[in-house]
OpenMM code with the backbone's topology and positions (N, CA, C; nanometers):
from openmm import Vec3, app, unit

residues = "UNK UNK UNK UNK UNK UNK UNK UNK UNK UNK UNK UNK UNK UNK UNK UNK UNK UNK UNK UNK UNK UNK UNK UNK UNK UNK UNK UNK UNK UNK UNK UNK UNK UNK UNK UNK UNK UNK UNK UNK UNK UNK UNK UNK UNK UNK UNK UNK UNK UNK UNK UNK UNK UNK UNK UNK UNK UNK UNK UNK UNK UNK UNK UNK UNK UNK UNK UNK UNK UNK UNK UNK UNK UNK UNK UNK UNK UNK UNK UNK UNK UNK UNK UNK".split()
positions = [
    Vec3(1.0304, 2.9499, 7.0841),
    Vec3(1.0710, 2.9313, 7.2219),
    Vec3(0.9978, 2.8134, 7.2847),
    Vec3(0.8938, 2.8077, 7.2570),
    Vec3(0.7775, 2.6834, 7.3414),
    Vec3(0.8563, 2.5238, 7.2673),
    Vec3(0.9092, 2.5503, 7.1657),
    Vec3(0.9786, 2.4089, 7.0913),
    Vec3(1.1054, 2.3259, 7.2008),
    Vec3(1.1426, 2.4836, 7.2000),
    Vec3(1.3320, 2.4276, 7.2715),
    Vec3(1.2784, 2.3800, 7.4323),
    Vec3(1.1412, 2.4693, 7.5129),
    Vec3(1.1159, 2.4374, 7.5940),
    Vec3(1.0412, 2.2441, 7.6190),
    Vec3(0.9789, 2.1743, 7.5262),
    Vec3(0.9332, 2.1005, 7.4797),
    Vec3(1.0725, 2.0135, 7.5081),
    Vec3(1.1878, 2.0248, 7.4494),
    Vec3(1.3460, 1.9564, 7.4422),
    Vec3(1.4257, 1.9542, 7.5502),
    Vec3(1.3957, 2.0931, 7.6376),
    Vec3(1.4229, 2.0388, 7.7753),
    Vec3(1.3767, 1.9433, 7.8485),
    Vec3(1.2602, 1.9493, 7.8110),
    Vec3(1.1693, 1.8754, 7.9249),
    Vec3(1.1823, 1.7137, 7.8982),
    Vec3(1.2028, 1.6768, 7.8268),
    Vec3(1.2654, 1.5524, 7.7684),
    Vec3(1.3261, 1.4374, 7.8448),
    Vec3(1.2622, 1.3464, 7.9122),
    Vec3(1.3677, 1.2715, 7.9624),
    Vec3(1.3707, 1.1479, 7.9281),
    Vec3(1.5708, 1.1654, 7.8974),
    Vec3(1.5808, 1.0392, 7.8693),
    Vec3(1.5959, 0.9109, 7.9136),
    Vec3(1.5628, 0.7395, 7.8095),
    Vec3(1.4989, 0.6901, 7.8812),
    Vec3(1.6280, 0.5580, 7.8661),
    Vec3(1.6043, 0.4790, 7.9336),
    Vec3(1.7005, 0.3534, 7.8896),
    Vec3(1.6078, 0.2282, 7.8188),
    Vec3(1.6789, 0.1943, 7.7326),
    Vec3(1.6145, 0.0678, 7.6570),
    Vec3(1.6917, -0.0356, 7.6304),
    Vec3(1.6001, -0.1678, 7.6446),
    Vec3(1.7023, -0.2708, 7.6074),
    Vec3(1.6452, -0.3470, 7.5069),
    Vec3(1.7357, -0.3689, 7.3987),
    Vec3(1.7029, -0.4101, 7.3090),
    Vec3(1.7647, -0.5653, 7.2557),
    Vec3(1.7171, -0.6749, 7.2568),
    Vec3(1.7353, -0.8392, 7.1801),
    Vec3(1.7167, -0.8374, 7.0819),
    Vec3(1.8162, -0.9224, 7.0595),
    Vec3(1.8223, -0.9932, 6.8774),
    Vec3(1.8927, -1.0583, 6.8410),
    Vec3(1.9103, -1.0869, 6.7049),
    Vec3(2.0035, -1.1869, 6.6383),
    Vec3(2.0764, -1.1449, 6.5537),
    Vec3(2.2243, -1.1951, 6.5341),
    Vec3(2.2309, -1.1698, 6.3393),
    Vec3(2.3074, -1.2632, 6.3159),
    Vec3(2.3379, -1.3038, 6.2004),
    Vec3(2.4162, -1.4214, 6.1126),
    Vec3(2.5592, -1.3345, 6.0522),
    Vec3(2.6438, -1.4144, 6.0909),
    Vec3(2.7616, -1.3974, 6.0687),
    Vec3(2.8719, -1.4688, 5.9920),
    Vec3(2.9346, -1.5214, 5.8840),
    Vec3(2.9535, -1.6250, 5.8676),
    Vec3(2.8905, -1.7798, 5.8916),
    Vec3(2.7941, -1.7544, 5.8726),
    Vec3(2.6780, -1.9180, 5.8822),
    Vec3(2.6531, -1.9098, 6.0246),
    Vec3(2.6951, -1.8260, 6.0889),
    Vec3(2.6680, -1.8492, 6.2666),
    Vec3(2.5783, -1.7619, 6.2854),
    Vec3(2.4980, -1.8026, 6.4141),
    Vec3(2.3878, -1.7643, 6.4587),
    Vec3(2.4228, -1.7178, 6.5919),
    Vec3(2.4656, -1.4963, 6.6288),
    Vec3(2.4982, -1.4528, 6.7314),
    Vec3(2.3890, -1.3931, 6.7732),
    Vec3(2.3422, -1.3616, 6.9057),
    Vec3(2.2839, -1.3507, 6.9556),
    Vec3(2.2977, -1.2177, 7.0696),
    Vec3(2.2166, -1.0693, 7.0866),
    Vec3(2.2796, -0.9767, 7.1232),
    Vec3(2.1727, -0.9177, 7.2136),
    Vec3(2.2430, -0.8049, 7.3542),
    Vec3(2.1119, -0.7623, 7.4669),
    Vec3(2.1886, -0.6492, 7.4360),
    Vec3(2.1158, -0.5091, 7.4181),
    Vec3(2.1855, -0.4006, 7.4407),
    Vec3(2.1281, -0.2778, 7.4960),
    Vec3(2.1386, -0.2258, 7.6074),
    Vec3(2.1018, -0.1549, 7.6629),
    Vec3(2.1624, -0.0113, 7.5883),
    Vec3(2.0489, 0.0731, 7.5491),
    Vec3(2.1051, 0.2412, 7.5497),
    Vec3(1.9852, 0.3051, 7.5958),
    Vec3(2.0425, 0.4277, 7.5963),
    Vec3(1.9798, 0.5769, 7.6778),
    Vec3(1.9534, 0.6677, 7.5343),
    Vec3(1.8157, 0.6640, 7.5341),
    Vec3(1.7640, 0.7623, 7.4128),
    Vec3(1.6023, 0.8082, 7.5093),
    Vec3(1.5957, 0.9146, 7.3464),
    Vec3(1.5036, 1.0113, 7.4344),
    Vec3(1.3562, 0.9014, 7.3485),
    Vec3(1.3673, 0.8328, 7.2477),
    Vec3(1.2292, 0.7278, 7.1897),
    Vec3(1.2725, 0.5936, 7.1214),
    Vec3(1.2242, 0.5271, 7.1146),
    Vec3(1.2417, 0.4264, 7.1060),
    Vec3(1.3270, 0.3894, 6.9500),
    Vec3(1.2855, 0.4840, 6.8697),
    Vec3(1.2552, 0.4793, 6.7312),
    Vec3(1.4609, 0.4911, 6.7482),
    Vec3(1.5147, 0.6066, 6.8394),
    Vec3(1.6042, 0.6436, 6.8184),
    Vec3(1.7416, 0.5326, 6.9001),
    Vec3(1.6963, 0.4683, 7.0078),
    Vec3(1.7168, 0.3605, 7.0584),
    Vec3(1.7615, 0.2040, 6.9363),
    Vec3(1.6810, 0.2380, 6.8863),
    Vec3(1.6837, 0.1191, 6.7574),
    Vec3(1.8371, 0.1323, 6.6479),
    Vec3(1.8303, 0.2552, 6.6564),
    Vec3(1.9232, 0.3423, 6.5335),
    Vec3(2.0195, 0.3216, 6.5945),
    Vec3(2.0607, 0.3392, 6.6856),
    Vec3(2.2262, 0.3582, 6.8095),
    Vec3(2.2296, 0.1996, 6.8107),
    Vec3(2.1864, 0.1199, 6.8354),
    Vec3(2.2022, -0.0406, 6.8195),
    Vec3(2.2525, -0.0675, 6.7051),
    Vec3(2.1608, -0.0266, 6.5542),
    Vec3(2.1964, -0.1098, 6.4407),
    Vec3(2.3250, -0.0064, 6.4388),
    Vec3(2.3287, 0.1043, 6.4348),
    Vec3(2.4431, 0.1649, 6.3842),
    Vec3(2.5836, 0.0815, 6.5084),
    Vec3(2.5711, 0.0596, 6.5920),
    Vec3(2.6799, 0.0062, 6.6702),
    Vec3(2.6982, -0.1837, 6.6502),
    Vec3(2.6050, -0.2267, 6.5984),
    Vec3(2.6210, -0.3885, 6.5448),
    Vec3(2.7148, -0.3874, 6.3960),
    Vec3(2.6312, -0.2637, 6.2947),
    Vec3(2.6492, -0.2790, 6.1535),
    Vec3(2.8171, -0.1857, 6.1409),
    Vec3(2.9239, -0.1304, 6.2484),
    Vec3(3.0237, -0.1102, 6.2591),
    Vec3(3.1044, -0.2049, 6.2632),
    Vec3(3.0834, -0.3473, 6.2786),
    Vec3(3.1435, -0.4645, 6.2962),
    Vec3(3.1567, -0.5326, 6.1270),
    Vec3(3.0830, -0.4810, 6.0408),
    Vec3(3.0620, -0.4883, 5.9430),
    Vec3(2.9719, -0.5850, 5.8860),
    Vec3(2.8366, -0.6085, 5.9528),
    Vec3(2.7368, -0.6706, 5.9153),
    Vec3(2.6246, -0.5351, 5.8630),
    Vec3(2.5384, -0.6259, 5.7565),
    Vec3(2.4816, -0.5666, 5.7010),
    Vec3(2.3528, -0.5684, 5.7975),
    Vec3(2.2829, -0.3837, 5.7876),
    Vec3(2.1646, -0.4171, 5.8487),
    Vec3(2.0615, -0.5453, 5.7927),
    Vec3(2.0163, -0.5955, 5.7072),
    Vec3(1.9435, -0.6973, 5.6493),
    Vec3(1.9818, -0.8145, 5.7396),
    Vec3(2.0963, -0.8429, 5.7660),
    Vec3(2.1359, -0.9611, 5.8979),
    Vec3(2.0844, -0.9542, 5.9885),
    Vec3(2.0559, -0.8430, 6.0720),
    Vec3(1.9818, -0.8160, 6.2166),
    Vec3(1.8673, -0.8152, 6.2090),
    Vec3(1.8378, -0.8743, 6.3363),
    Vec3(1.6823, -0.9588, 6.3543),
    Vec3(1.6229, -0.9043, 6.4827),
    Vec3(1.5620, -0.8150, 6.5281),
    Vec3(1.5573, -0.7624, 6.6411),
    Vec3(1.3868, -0.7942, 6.6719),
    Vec3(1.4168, -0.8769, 6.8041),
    Vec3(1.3078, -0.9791, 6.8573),
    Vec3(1.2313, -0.8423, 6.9754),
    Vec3(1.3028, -0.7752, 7.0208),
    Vec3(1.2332, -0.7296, 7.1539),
    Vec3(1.3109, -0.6010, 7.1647),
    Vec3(1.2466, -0.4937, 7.2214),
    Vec3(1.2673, -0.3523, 7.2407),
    Vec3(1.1312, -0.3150, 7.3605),
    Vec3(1.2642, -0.2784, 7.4487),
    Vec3(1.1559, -0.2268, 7.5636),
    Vec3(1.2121, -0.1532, 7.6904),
    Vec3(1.1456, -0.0615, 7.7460),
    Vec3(1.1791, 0.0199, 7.8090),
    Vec3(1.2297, -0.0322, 7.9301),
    Vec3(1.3344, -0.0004, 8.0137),
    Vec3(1.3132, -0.0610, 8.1456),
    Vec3(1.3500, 0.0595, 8.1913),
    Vec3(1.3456, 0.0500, 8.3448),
    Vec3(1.4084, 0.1332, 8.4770),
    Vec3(1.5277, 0.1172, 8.5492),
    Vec3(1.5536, 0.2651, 8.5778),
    Vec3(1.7283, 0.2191, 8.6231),
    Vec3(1.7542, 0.1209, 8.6899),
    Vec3(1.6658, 0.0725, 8.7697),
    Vec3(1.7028, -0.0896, 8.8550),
    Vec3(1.7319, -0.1647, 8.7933),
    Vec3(1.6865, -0.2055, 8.6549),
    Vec3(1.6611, -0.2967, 8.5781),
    Vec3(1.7991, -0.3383, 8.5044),
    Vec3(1.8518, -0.2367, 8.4607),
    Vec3(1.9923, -0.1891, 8.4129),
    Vec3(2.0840, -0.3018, 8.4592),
    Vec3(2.1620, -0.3633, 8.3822),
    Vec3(2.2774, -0.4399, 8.4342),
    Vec3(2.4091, -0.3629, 8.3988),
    Vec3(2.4107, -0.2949, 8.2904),
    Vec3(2.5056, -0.1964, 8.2269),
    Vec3(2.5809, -0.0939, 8.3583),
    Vec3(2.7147, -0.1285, 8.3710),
    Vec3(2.7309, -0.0486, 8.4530),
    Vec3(2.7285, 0.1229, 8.4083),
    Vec3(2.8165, 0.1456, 8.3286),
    Vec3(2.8249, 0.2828, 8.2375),
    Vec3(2.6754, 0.3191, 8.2088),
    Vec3(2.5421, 0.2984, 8.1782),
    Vec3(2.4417, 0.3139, 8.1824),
    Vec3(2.3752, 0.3588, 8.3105),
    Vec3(2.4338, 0.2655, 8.3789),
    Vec3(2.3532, 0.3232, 8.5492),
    Vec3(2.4072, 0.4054, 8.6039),
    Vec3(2.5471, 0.4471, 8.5824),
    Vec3(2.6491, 0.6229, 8.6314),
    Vec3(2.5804, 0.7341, 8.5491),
    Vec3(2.5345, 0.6890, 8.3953),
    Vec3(2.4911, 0.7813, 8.3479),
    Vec3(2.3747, 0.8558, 8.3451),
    Vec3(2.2644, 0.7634, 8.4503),
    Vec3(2.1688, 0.7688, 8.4625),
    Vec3(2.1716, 0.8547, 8.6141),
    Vec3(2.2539, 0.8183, 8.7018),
    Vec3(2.2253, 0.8642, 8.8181),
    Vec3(2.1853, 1.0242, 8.8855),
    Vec3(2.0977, 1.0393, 8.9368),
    Vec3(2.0568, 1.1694, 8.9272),
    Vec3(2.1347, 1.2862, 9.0253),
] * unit.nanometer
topology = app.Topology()
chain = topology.addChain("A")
for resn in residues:
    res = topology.addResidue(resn, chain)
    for name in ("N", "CA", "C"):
        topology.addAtom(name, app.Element.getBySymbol(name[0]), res)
């Protein structure tokens, strides 16, 4: 019981995450804001939503990961989802 209570208490956070990947000899360049409960898991929802396009994770180059606050947010769908 003290576990699931631990999982409530949980709040989740928004992150935005920069980077790169190579695409056909080109050099794209990507900002992506998601809502996870750690960072670790934030990372995973990015590559898994880049590497659907059909790039290989080994292409992605991820420069910066960092927390911000709902102000910070440019994402509209992020900031409805956030709203308390």
């Amino acid at each position: 019981m003290k576990e699931w209570s631990k999982l409530v208490m949980s709040e989740i956070k928004i992150f935005r995450i920069v980077g790169n990947y190579y695409k056909d000899h080109k050099k794209y360049l990507f900002r992506k804001e998601v809502r996870a409960l750690k960072e670790e898991g934030a990372v995973e929802k990015v590559l898994c939503q880049i590497t659907s396009i059909g790039i290989y994770r080994r292409q992605i180059n991820i420069q910066e990961v960092k927390e911000i606050s709902l102000e910070e947010s440019q994402d509209y769908l992020i900031r409805e989802l956030s709203e308390p």
